[in-house]
VOFIMI-830825 format. One record per atom (N, C-alpha, C): x, y, z. Coordinates in steps of 0.2 Angstrom, whole numbers, plus 2048, in hexadecimal, padded with zeros to 3 digits. Each point is the difference from the previous one (the first is absolute). Layout:
N
XYZ...
//
This chain:
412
8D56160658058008057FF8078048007FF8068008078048048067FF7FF8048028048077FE8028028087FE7FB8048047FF8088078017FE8068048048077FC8008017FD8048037F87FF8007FD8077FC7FB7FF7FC7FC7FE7FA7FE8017FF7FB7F88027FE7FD7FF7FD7FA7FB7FB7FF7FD8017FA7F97FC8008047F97FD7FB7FA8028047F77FF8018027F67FF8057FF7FE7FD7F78078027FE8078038058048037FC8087F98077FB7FE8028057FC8068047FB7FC8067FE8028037F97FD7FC7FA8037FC7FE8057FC7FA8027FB8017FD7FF8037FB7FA8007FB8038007F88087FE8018027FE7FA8028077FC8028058038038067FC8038038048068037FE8058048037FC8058038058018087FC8088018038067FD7F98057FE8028077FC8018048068068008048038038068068067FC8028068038048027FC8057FC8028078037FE8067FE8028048078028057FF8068058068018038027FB7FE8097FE8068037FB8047FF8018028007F980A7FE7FF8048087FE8057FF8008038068018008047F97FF8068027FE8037F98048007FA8077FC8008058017FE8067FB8007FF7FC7FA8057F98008088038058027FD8028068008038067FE7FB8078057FF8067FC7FC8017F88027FD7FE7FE8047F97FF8078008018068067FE8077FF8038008058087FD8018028008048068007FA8068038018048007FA8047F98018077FE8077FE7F98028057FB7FA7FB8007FE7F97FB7FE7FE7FD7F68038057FF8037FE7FB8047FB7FF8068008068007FA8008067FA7FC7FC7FB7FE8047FA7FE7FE7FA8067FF7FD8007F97FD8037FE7FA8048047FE7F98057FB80180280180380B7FF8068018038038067FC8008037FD8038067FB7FF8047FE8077FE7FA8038027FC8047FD8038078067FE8067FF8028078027FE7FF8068018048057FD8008077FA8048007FC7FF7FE7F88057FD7F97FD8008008048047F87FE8007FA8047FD7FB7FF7FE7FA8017FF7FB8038057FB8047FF7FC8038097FD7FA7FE7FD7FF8067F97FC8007FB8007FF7FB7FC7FF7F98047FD7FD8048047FB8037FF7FE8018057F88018007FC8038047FB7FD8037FC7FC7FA8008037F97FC7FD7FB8047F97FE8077FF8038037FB7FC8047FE7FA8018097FC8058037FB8058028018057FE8008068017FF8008067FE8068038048018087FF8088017FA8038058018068007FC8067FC8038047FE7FE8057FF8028048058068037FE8058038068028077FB8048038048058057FE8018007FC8098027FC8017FE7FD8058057FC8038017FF8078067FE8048027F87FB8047FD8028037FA7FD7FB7F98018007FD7FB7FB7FC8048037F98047FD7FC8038027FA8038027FB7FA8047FD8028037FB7FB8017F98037FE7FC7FC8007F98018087FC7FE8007FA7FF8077FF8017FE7FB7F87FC7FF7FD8017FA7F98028017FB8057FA8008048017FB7FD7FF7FA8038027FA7FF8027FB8058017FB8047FD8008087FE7FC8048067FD8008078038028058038078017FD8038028008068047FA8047FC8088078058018057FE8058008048067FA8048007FE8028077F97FC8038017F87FD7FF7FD8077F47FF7FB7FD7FE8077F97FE7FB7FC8098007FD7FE7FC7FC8077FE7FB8028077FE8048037FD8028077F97FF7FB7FD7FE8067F68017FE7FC8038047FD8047FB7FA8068027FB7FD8087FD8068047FD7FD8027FC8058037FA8037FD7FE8068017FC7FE8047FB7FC8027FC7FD8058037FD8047FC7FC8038007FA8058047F97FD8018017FD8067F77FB8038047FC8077FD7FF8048007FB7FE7FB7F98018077F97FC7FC7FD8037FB7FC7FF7FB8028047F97FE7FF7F98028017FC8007FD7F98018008008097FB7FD8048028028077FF7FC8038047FE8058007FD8047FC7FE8057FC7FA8047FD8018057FF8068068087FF8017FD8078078028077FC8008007FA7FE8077FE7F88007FE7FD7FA7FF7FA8017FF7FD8028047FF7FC8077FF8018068028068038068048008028058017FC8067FB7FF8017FB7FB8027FC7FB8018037FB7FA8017F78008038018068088057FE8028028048078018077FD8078037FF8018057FB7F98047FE7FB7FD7FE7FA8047FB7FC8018078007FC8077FA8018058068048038058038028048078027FD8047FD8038017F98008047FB7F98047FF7FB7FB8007FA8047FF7FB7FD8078038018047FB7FD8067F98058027FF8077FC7F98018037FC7FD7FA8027FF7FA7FB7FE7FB8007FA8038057FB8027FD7F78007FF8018068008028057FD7FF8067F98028038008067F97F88027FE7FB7FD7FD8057FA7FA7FB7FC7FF8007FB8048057FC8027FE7F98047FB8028078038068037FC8008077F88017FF7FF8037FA7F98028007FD7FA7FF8027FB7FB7FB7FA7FC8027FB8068058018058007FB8057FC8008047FF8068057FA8038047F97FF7FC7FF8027FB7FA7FE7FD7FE7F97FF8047FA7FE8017FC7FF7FF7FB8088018038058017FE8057F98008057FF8078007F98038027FA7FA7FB8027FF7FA7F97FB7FC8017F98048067FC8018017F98027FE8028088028058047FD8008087F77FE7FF7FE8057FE7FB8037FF7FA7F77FD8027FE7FC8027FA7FE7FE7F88058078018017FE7FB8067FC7FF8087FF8077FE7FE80280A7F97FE7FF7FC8037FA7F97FE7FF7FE7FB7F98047FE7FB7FE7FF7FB7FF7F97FF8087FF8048037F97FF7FA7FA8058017F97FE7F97FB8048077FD8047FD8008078047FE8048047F87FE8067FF8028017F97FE7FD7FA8047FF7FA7FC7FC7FA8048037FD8057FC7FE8048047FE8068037F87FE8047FD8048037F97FE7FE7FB8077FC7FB7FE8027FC8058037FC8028057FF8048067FD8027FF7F57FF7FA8018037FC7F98007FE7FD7F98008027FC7FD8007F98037F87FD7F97FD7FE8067F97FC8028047FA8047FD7FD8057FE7FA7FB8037FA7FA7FF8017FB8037F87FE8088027FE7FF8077FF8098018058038018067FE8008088028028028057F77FF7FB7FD7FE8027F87FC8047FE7F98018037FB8037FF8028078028048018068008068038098037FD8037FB7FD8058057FF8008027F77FA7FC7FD7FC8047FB7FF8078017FB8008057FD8078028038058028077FE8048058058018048027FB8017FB7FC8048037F97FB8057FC7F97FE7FF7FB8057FC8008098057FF7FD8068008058028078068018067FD8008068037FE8008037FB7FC7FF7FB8008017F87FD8078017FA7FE8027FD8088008018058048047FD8048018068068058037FD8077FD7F98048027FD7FF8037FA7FC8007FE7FD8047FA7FE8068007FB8028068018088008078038008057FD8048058028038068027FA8007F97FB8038007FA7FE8067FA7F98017FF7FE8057FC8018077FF80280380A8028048028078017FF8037FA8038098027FC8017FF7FA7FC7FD7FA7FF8017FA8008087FE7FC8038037FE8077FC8048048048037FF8058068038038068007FF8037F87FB8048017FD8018037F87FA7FE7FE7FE8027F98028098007FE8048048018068018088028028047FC8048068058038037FB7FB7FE7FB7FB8067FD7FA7FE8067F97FB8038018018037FB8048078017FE8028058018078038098018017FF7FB80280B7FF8018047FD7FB7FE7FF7FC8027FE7FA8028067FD7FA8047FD8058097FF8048038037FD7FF8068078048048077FB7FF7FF7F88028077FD7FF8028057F77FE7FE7FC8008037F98058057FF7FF8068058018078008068008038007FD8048067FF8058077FE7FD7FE7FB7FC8077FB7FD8008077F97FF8067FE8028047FD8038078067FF7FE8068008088047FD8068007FA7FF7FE7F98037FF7FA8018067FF8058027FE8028047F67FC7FF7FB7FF8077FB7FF7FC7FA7FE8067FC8037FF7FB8048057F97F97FE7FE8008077FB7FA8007FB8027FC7FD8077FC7FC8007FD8037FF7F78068018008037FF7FB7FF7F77FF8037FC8048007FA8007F97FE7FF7FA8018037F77FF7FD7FD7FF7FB8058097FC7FF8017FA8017FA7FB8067FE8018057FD7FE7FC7F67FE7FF8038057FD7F78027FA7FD7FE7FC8068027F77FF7FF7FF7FC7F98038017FA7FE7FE7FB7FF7F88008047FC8058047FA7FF7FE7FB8047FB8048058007FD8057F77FB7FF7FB8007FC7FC7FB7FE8067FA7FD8037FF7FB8047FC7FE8057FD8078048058058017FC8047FB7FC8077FB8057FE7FD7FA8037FD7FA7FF7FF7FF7FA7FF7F97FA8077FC8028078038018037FB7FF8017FF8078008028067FF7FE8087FC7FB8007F98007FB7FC7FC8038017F97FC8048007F97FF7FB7FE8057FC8038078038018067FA8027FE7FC8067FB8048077FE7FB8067FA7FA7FB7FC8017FC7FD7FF7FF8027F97FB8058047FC8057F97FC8037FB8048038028068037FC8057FA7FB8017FA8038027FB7FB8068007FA7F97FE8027FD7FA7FB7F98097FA8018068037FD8037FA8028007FE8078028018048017FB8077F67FD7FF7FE8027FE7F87FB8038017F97F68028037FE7FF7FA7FB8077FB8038058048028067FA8037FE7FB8077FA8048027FE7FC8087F97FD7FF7FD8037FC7F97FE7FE7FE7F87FF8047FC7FA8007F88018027FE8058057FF8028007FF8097FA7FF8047FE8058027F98048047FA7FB7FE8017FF7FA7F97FD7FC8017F78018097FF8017FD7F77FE8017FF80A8038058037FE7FD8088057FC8028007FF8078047F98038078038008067F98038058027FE8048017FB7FE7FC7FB8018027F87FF8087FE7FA8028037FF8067FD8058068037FF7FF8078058058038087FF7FE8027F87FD8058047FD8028027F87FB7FE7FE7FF8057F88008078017FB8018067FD8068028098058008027FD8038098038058048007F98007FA7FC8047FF7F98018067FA7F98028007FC8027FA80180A8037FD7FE8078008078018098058038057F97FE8078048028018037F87FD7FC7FC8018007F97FC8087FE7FC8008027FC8048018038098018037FE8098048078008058017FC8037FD7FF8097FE7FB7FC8057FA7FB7FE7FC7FE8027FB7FC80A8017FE8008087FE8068018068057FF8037FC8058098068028018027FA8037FB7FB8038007FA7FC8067FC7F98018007FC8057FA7FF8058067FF8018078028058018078058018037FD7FF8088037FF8018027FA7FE7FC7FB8008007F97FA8077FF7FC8018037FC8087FE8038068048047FF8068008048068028087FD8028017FA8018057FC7FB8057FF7FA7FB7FF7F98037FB8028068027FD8028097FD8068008058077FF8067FE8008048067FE8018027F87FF7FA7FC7FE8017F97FA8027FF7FD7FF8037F98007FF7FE80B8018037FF8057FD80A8028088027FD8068027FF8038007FC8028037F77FD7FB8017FF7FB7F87FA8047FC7FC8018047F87FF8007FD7FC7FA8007F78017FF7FD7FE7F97FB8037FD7FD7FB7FA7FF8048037F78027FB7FF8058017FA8048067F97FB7FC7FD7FD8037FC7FB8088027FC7FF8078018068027FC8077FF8067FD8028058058018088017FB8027FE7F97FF7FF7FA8028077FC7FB7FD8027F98057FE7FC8088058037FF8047FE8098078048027FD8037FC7FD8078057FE8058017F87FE7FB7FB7FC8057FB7FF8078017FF7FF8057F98058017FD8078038038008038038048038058037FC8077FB7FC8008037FD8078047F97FB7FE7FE7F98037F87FC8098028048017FA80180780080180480480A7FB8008008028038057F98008098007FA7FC7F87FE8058057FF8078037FB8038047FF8068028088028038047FE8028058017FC8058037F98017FD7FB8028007FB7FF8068007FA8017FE7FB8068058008058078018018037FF8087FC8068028028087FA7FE8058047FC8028017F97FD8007FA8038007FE7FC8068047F98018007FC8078048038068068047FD8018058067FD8048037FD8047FB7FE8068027F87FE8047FF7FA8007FC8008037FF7FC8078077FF7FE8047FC8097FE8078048058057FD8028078037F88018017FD8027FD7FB8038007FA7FE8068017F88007FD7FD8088038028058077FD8008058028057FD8088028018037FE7FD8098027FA7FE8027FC7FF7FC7F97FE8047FE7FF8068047F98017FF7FD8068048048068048037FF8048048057FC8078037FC8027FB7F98078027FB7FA8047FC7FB7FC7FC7FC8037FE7FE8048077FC8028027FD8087FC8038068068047FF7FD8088067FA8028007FE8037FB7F88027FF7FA7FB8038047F87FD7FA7FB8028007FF8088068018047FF7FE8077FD8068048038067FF7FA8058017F97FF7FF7FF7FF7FA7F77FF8017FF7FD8038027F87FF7FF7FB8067FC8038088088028028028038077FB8058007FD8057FC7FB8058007F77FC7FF8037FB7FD7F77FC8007FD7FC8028057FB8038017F98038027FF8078058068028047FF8038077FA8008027FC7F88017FC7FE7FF7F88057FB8008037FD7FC8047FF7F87F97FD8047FA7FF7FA7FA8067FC7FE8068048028067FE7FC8037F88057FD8018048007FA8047FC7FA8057FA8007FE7FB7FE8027FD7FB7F98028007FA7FF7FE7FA7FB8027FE7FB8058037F98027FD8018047F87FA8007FE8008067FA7FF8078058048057FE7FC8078057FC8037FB7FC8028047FB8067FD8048057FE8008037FB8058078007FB8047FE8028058037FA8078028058047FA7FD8058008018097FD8098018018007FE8088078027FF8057FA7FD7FF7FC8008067FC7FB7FF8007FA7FB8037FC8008017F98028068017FE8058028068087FE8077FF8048037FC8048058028008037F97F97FE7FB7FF8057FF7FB7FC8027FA7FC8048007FF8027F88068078018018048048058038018087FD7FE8007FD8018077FB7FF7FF7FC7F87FB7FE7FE7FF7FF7F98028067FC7FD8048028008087FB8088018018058018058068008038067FD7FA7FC7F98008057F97FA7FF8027FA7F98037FE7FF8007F98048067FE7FE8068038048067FD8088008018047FB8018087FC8007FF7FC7FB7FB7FA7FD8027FC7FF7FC7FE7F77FD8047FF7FB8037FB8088057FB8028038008028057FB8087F88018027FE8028057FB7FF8007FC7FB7F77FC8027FE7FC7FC8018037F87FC8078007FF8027F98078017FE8038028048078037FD8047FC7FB8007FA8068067FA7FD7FB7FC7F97FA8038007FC7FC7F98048067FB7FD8058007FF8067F980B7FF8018038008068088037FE7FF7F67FC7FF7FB8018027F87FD7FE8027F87F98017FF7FF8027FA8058047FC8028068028038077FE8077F98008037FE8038067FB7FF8027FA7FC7FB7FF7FD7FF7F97FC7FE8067F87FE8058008018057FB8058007FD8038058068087FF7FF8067FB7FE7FE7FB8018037F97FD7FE7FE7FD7FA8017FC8007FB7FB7FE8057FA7FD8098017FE8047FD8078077FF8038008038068068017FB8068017FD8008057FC8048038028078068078008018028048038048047FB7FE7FF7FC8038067F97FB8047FF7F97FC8017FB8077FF7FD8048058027FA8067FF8058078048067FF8077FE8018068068007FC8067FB7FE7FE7F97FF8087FD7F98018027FC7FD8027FB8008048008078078067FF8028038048068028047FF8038027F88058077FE8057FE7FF8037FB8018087FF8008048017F98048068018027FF7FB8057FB7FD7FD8007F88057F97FD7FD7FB7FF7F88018017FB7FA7FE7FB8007FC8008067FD7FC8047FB7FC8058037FC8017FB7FC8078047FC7FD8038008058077F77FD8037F98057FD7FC7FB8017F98007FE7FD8058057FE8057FB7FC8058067F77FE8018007F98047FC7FE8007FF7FD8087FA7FD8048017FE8058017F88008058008078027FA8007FA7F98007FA8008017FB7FC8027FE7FE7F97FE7F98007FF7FE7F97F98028008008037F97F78017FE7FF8068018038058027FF8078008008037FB
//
């Protein structure tokens, strides 16, 4: 098991079939009279108004010391006759089972909170990220095939082959790069989201540290789930394709809705790995199994709000995009294509100004995504692990045993 606070490895978790070794809040030093009519109170009160210092640069907890009152949550907890017991909340969430727009409000909450760290990593890996796909397309990419309008019914097929293959490849450079663009701001923001749901302070070189170790396994596990997906959709569409005609296209249609139904399902059922995975520090296989086990029972749940967040996450998109794309246009085109039905040539200037407006969406909509992954994770903990018991002494709070004078980051 780690010697992380916070962080518990799957060997000590109840979806691995054992109680979790979480403390419990102290109880009072001192049975209460049974004949005193104070002793009706409930045993268990809410903890002192006391906090802990923060780590600091190395990520060790310092002494206890004395600190303003903290934020309190409102969960109940079947609370003596002054009503539910208040909950901690030294970070960005209160620690307890959360709600959608707390989680949401959490990914946000963590891009305020520590806006030069994650807008240092997002803007940098987006600009970079941006400059390799311009760079890319202007000279790499083969131009697409022309179509003839005139074409019978077999070259009609021959050429919308062509344009599919060549789609393919024109989207594979472009896929690689946001691959290893998100490979980097999922593991980089993951520590910081980490640090934050504690109210810990934490510097992009600290977050590197942190990550470096994790990130060949997460890059195995980036590349196998696209890769798990494809192998299903082509065996769900592949007989189809092979027996031809109309029969085949609707086998093809049958087979491959069966296809995605099956994709969705085991990508929702993983969408946990990568937080278990750099967290946990567990290797591929093991993160793959955490997050079944953590998402069982709670897959619909799991799925509206990762379907949210990435309604939101377009909607932002498309609202920077819009603008940015009509600009280029008007600066390349004159928007003359946008009506004429031609393809336009786009020059230099409509790839920098919408690679400007990509870099724009990503650094908004990159720390969201990560957020609402690592706070879903950190919340299915919670409810199914009593995982905010060990945050709280993880944090200092008194009343939840001693904290560990150790850093919050698992594997340190």
């Amino acid at each position: 098991m780690n010697d992380s606070p916070g962080w518990a490895s799957p060997g000590s978790a109840p979806s691995d079939g054992q109680k979790p070794a979480v403390p419990r809040p102290a109880q009072p030093a001192e049975p209460a009279d049974q004949s005193d009519p104070a002793s009706k109170w409930s045993k268990e009160q809410p903890p002192a108004a006391q906090w802990s210092a923060p780590s600091g640069p190395g990520g060790h907890a310092g002494p206890p010391q004395q600190q303003p009152a903290p934020k309190w949550g409102g969960r109940p907890q079947g609370g003596g006759w002054g009503g539910p017991a208040p909950v901690a909340k030294p970070g960005v969430i209160p620690l307890r089972p959360l709600g959608i727009g707390e989680i949401l409000d959490g990914a946000v909450s963590t891009l305020r909170a520590h806006w030069r760290t994650v807008l240092g990593i997002t803007v940098t890996v987006a600009v970079i990220t941006q400059i390799c796909d311009i760079l890319i397309q202007r000279h790499l990419l083969p131009a697409p095939p022309e179509v003839d309008p005139n074409a019978t019914p077999s070259e009609a097929l021959s050429q919308s082959f062509d344009a599919m293959q060549s789609t393919v490849i024109n989207a594979a450079p472009t896929f690689a790069i946001a691959l290893i663009g998100t490979l980097f701001t999922t593991a980089l923001l993951t520590m910081v989201i980490s640090r934050s749901v504690l109210g810990r302070p934490v510097t992009l070189a600290d977050a590197w540290r942190e990550a470096k170790p994790q990130l060949p396994q997460l890059l195995g596990l980036a590349l196998l789930l696209p890769l798990l997906a494809a192998a299903i959709m082509t065996v769900g569409i592949l007989p189809g394709l092979l027996l031809g005609g109309a029969a085949g296209i609707a086998l093809a249609l049958l087979l491959g809705t069966a296809a995605f139904v099956a994709v969705l399902w085991l990508m929702v059922r993983f969408s946990l790995a990568s937080p278990a995975l750099m967290l946990e520090r567990q290797s591929i296989k093991k993160s793959l199994s955490r997050s079944a086990k953590l998402v069982s029972g709670a897959w619909w749940r799991v799925f509206g709000i990762m379907l949210l967040t990435m309604l939101l996450t377009f909607i932002v998109s498309m609202i920077i995009a819009v603008p940015f794309g009509l600009i280029a246009y008007a600066a390349d085109d004159g928007l003359d294509g946008l009506f004429t039905g031609q393809t336009p040539e786009f020059g230099w200037p409509f790839l920098i100004i919408t690679g400007i407006g990509a870099v724009i969406a990503a650094s908004i909509t990159y720390p969201i995504n990560a957020g609402v992954t690592v706070l879903l994770y950190i919340d299915q903990r919670i409810r199914r692990e009593a995982l905010d018991l060990e945050l709280a002494r993880a944090a200092g709070i008194p009343g939840y045993g001693p904290q560990q004078p150790t850093d919050t980051t698992p594997g340190s």
